[in-house]
C-alpha positions, -999 to 999 in steps of 0.1 A, spaced: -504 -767 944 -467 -768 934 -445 -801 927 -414 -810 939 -386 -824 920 -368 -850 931 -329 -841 936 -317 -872 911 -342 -861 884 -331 -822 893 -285 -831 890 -297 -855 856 -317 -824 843 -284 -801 845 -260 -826 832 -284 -827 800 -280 -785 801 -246 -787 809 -239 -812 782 -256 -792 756 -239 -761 763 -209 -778 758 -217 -787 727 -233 -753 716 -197 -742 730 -176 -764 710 -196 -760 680 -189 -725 675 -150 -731 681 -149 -751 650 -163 -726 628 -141 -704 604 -138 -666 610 -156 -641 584 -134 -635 552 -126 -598 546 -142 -573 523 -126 -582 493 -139 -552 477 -105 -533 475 -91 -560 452 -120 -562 429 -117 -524 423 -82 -530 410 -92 -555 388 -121 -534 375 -98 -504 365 -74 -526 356 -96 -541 331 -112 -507 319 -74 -493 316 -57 -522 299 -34 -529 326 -30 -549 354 -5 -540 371 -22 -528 406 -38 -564 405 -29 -588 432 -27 -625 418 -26 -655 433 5 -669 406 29 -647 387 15 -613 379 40 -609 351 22 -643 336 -16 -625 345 -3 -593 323 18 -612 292 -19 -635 290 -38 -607 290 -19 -584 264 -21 -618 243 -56 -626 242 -66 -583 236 -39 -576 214 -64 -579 191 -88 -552 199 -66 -523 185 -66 -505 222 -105 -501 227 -106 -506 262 -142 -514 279 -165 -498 306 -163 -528 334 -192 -532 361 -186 -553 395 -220 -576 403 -223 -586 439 -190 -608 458 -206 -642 462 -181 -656 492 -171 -691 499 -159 -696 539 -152 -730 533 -131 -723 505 -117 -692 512 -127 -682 478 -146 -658 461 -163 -653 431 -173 -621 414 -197 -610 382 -180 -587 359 -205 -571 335 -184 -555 307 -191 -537 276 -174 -519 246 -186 -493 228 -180 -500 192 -195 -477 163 -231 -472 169 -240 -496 194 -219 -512 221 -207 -547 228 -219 -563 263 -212 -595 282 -203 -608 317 -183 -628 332 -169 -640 366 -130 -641 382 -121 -663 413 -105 -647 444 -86 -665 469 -81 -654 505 -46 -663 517 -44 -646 554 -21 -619 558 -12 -615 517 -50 -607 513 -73 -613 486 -57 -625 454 -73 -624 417 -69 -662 403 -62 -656 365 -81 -671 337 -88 -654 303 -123 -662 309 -121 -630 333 -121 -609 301 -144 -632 279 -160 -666 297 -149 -682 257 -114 -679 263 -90 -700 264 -59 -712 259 -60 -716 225 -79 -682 215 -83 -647 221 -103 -615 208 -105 -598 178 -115 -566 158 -120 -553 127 -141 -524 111 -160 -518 83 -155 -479 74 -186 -459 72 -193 -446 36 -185 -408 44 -222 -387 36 -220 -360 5 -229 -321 5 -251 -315 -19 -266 -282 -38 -295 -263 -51 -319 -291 -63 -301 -320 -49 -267 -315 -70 -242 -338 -59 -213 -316 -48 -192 -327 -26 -189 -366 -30 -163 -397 -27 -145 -394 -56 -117 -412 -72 -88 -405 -65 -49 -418 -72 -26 -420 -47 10 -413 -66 44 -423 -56 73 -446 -56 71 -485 -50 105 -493 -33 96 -528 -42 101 -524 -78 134 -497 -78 161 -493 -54 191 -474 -48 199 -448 -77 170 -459 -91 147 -453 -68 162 -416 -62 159 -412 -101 124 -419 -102 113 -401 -75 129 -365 -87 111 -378 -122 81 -385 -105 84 -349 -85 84 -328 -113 57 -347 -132 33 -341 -102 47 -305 -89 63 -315 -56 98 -304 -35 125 -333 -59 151 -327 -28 123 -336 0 107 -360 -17 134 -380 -29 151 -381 9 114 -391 18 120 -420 -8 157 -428 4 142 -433 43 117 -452 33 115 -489 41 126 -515 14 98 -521 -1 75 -494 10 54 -474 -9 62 -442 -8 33 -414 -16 42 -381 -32 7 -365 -35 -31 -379 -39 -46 -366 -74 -81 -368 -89 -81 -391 -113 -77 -365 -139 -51 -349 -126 -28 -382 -127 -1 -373 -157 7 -395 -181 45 -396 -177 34 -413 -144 37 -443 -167 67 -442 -179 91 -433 -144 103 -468 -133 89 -481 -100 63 -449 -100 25 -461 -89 -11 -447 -91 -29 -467 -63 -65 -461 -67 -92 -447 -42 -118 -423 -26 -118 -391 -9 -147 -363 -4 -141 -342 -27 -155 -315 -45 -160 -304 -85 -129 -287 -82 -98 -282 -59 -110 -243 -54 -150 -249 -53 -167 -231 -25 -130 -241 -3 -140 -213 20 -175 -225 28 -175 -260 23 -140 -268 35 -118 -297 32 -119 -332 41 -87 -357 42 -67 -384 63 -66 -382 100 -37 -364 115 -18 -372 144 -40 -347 163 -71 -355 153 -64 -391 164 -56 -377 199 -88 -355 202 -110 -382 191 -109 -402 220 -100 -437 201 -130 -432 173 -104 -419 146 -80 -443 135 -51 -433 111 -68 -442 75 -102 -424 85 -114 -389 65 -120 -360 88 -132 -328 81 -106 -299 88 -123 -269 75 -154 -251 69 -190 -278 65 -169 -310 61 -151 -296 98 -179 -281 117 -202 -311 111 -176 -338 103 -196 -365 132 -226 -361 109 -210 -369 75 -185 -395 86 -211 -418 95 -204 -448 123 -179 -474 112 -192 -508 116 -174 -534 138 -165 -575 145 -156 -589 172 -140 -625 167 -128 -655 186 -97 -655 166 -71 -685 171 -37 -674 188 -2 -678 169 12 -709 177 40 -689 197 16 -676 220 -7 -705 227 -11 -715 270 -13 -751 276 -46 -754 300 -37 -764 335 -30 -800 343 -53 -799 371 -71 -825 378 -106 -806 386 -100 -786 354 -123 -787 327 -107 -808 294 -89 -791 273 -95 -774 242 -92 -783 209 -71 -752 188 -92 -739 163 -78 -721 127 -111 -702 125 -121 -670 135 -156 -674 148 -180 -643 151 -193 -633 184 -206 -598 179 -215 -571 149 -224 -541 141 -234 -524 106 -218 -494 94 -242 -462 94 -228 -445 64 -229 -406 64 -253 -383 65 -266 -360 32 -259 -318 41 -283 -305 20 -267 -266 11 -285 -239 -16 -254 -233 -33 -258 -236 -73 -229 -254 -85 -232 -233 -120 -231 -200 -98 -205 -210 -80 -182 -218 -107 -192 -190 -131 -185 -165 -96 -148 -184 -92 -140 -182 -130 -148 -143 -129 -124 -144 -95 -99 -159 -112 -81 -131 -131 -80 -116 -97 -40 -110 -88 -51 -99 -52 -83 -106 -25 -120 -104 -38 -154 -119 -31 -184 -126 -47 -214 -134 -30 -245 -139 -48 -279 -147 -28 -311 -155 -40 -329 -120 -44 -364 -134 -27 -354 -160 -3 -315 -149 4 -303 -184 -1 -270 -184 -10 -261 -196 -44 -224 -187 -45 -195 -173 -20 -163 -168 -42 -130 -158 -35 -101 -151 -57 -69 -176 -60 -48 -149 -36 -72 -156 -9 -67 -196 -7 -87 -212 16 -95 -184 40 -136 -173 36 -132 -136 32 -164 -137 11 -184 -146 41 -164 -137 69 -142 -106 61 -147 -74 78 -143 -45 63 -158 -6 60 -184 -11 29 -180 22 18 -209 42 2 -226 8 0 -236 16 30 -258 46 19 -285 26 13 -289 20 55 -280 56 60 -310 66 43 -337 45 54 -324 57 92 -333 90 74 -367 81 60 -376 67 95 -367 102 107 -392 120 86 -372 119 49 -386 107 16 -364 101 -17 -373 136 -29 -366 154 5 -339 182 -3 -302 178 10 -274 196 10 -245 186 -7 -215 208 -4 -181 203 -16 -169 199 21 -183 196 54 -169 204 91 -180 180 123 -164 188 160 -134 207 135 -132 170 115 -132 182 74 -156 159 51 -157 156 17 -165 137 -16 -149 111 -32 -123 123 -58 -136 121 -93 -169 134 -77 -186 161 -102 -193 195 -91 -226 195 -110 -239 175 -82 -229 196 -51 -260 221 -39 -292 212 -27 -303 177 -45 -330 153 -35 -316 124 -7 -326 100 -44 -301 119 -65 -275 121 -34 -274 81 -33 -272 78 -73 -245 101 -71 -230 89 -41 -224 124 -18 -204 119 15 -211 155 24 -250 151 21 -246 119 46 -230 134 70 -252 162 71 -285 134 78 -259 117 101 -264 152 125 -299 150 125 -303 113 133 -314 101 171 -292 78 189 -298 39 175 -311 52 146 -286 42 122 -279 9 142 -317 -3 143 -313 7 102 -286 -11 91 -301 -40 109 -335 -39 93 -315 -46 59 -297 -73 78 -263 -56 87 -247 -62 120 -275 -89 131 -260 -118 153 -279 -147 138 -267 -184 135 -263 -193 100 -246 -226 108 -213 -218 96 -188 -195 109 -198 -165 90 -199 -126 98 -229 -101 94 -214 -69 97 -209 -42 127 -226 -10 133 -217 0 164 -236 31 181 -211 60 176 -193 78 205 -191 110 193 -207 133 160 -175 127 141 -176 90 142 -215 96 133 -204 116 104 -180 91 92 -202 64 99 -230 75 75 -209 67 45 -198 35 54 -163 44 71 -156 52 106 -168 21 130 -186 4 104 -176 -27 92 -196 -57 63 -184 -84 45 -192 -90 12 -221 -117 24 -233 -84 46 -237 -60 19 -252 -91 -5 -276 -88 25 -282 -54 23 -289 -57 -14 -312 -86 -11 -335 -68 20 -343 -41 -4 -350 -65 -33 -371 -84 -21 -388 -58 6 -379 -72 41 -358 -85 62 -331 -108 47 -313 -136 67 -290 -150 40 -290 -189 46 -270 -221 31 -281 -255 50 -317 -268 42 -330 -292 65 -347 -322 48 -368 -343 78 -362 -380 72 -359 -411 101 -324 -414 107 -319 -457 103 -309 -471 137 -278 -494 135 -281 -530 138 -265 -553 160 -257 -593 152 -252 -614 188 -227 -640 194 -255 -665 187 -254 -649 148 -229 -670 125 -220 -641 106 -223 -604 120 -241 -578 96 -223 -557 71 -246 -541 52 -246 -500 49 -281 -483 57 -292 -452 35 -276 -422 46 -294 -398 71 -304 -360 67 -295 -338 87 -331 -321 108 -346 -292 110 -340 -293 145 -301 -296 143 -296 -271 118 -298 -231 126 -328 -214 122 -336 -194 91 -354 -160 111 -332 -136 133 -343 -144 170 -314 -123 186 -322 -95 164 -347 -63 176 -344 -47 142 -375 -29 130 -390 -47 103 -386 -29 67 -421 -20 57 -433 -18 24 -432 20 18 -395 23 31 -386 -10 8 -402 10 -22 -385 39 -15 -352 24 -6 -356 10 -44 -361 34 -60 -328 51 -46 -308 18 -59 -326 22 -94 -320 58 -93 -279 47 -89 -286 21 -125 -303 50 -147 -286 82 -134 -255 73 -113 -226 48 -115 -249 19 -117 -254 26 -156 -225 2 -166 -247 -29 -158 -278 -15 -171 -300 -40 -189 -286 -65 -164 -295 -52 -130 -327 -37 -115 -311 -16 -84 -270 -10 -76 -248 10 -58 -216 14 -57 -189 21 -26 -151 28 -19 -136 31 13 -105 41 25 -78 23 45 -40 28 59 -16 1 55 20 -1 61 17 39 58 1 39 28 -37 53 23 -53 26 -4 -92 21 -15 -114 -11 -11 -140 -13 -41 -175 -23 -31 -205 -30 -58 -241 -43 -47 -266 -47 -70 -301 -67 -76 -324 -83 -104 -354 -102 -106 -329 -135 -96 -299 -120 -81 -288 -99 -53 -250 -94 -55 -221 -83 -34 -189 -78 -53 -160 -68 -33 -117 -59 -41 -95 -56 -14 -71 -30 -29 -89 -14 -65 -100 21 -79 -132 28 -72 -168 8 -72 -177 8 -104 -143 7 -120 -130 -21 -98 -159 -39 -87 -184 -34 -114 -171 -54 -144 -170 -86 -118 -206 -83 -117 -213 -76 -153 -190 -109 -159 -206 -130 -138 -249 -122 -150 -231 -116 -186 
């Protein structure tokens, strides 16, 4: 059964809709329209931020103000700029405002530096979104009266040491030597500096217009000295100054330059490659170890951050607003918010033998032109010395020239031949000359008839006969030669961990290049490290990878970090790292397919080399080597036809590579240099 309504009750019932709609409807009238994305302007602050400046930023007062504020309170921070993060936009319709969380962190030494804080946006219609400036956008403990501030704690750069743990390259003392413009001026100071010149062996005309442009009372450095070096007339030159202080150094200004390089001040490049972590008083490596593993021994500088007080010049008055928050009171203090330690440098352990090495550069040093001297451990083929003469500088010819070794070179020829079904007393023939593809071979001059004719392939080493190489070369299948040389360690591509260079032994194109090949010319080429090598394989009866980084495994310390909560940040140094086993090279040959040297080629192949000691031209270093041979090879230059000496030789300790660019013959040239150095 259905009700009826009456009409009264039905017209009051739709007023009461009615009246509510109304009010639904004017409701909604009175409320404010969505704010924009503000999105677009938070991304400008953000790089803004991160590139250290504002410019792109849209601010609610003077921009110029925002910028002048901001370059005030990060002057401090020496240009490290910060990775910045945008939270979520928390939005305020009422208040056409916004507010934003900034998450913002530096990367300083070994750790990094992290924070957030907020900035204010304002929504002003058709100008947009504006930023609202405050210092507390770049740290919420800014203020008027402060700003940031950095300093560092240089890293204690890591030594290179030697055989045994010897301390070889370490921070030394050192004197930095010039003129104090705040003592001596005018004729004076040009007086002193030409003094000052010629005691320390510097240009008197550069240096004293380096002097003149100096500033009024700048010191002015002619040249850094060990402290040894510093002469005593120093002393005596009016306004002259030895100012005292470190550097990586080694026992001397020429020890093992070419392998373990230099280390010194940061130049203008190396600032620019480093991304901001060199400043202009940091070492860097620039050549050889101290270059190609600089990160590792330079260690991580340690870093402060500091609420520093501003200069009174620079101070902001807080706003007079009434709903600001009361103002500061200026502080004199710097105040710690953040540390880091310093992680001084790591240890490169090396195998060279400080002794070796100096005894090998002292032999080197009556040299007029280029030689090397590489001497390896004869088990293990550790390096214990890579010497070059004074002509060669700091270039590393010992380890990375490239040149034909010569008759050294036999020595591969021969076990090619022994693989091929040869022994030491297999019959050869050695004639005067030999023809290949209408290409004339023959000995080397000074070689004695006595020795031509059939002679065993022993005798033909010891005596050193081209002619009876190239007639194995003919004989030899393709690779053989190659897969040879290697199994003595020539020509292998193997990652020593410094730029070095094995040797070359391409496959030959043709019979003549074959023949040449066979003794050590034609496409062949060795440095004297190669050859050492060579030398070392058939002392100690395989395959020799010479090596000169030893890993030592130790737990690297993990930098600490003080928080703003900390009164005082950290500053102590932890111990120095190690570098790993599994950051250094390996010791074995993985990209190498040589056939390993057995122990009946390795006898044989010594036997030859003793052969070359008690019959050949080995005999000048008998009683002090076991094994030898000698090698010259020839070489055009500037149309001339000249000789480069080779020696190799073995004892019980030593396997040797002795090498002169331009000299006579092997064992005239490069002989004695041996026979000085185990003498």
């Amino acid at each position: 059964m259905s009700m009826s309504v009456p009409r009264p009750l039905q017209l009051r019932a739709a007023a009461i809709v009615a009246a509510f709609g109304l009010l639904a409807a004017v409701g909604c009238e009175s409320q404010p329209p969505a704010l924009p994305d503000a999105g677009g302007v938070v991304t400008a602050l953000v790089n803004g931020l991160e590139a250290g400046t504002l410019a792109a930023v849209p601010f609610a007062g003077s921009a110029q103000a925002a910028q002048t504020e901001y370059e005030t309170v990060t002057a401090g921070l020496g240009g490290v700029h910060p990775t910045v993060m945008a939270g979520a936009i928390t939005y305020d319709q009422q208040a056409n405002s916004a507010i934003v969380e900034l998450a913002t962190s530096y990367a300083l030494g070994a750790s990094a530096w992290t924070y957030t804080s907020s900035a204010q946006l304002v929504y002003g219609g058709t100008p947009g979104w504006r930023v609202v400036w405050s210092p507390t956008i770049v740290f919420s403990r800014l203020d008027g009266y402060t700003r940031l501030s950095l300093t560092s704690t240089p890293a204690t750069r890591g030594q290179i040491t030697g055989e045994n743990g010897q301390q070889l390259v370490w921070n030394r003392p050192v004197f930095q030597v010039g003129i104090d413009k705040s003592k001596v001026s005018g004729a004076q100071a040009e007086a002193s500096a030409r003094a000052l010149a010629a005691a320390v062996g510097v240009n008197a005309d550069a240096y004293a217009k380096q002097v003149a442009a100096g500033g009024a009372i700048q010191f002015v450095v002619a040249i850094t000295l060990r402290a040894e070096q510093v002469p005593a007339a120093v002393d005596t030159i009016p306004g002259a100054l030895a100012q005292g202080g470190t550097m990586s150094l080694g026992p001397s200004p020429t020890f093992a330059i070419g392998l373990l390089g230099s280390a010194g001040a940061a130049t203008a490049d190396d600032i620019k490659r480093s991304n901001g972590t060199l400043q202009a008083d940091d070492t860097v490596g620039h050549t050889g170890l101290q270059a190609k593993y600089d990160a590792f021994l330079r260690g991580t500088d340690g870093y402060t951050v500091w609420l520093a007080p501003r200069s009174a010049d620079s101070v902001t008055k807080p706003s007079a607003d009434a709903t600001a928050t009361p103002a500061p009171t200026p502080s004199t203090e710097r105040v710690p918010l953040w540390g880091v330690d310093p992680v001084a440098g790591g240890t490169l352990n090396t195998t060279l033998d400080e002794a070796a090495q100096a005894k090998a550069e002292a032999v080197l040093a009556g040299q007029s032109g280029i030689a090397a001297l590489v001497v390896l451990d004869a088990k293990t083929g550790a390096i214990r010395a890579a010497a070059n003469s004074p002509a060669a500088g700091a270039n590393p010819y010992a380890t990375q020239g490239r040149y034909a070794p010569g008759s050294t070179f036999k020595v591969a020829t021969t076990l090619a031949a022994m693989r091929n079904g040869m022994t030491p007393d297999s019959p050869v023939d050695c004639p005067t000359t030999v023809t290949v593809d209408g290409k004339q071979f023959k000995n080397v001059t000074g070689y004695s008839p006595q020795h031509n004719g059939t002679i065993t392939m022993r005798e033909a080493v010891a005596y050193s006969c081209n002619t009876a190489m190239v007639n194995i070369s003919q004989k030899l299948p393709a690779g053989a030669l190659v897969d040879a040389a290697a199994s003595l360690g020539i020509g292998n591509q193997a990652d020593l961990g410094f730029n070095s260079f094995l040797g070359e032994v391409p496959q030959p194109s043709d019979s003549v290049t074959a023949a040449a090949d066979s003794f050590g010319q034609g496409d062949v080429l060795a440095s004297p490290l190669a050859m050492a090598t060579e030398a070392a394989s058939v002392a100690a009866g395989r395959t020799i990878t010479p090596y000169l980084l030893v890993p030592t495994e130790t737990q690297s310390p993990q930098p600490s970090a003080t928080s703003s909560d900390s009164p005082t940040p950290a500053v102590s140094s932890p111990a120095a790292p190690t570098l790993p086993a599994s950051e250094l090279p390996p010791t074995a040959l993985p990209t190498s397919t040589a056939t390993p040297l057995s122990a009946q080629e390795a006898s044989w192949l010594q036997s030859e080399m003793e052969a070359v000691v008690t019959l050949g031209s080995g005999s000048v270093l008998k009683g002090l080597v076991t094994g030898a041979k000698s090698g010259t090879a020839e070489f055009t230059q500037d149309g001339q036809t000249l000789t480069h000496a080779w020696f190799i030789a073995y004892n019980n300790q030593y396997a040797i590579a002795a090498y002169v660019d331009q000299g006579v013959g092997g064992a005239t040239t490069a002989a004695p240099l041996i026979k000085a150095f185990l003498s």
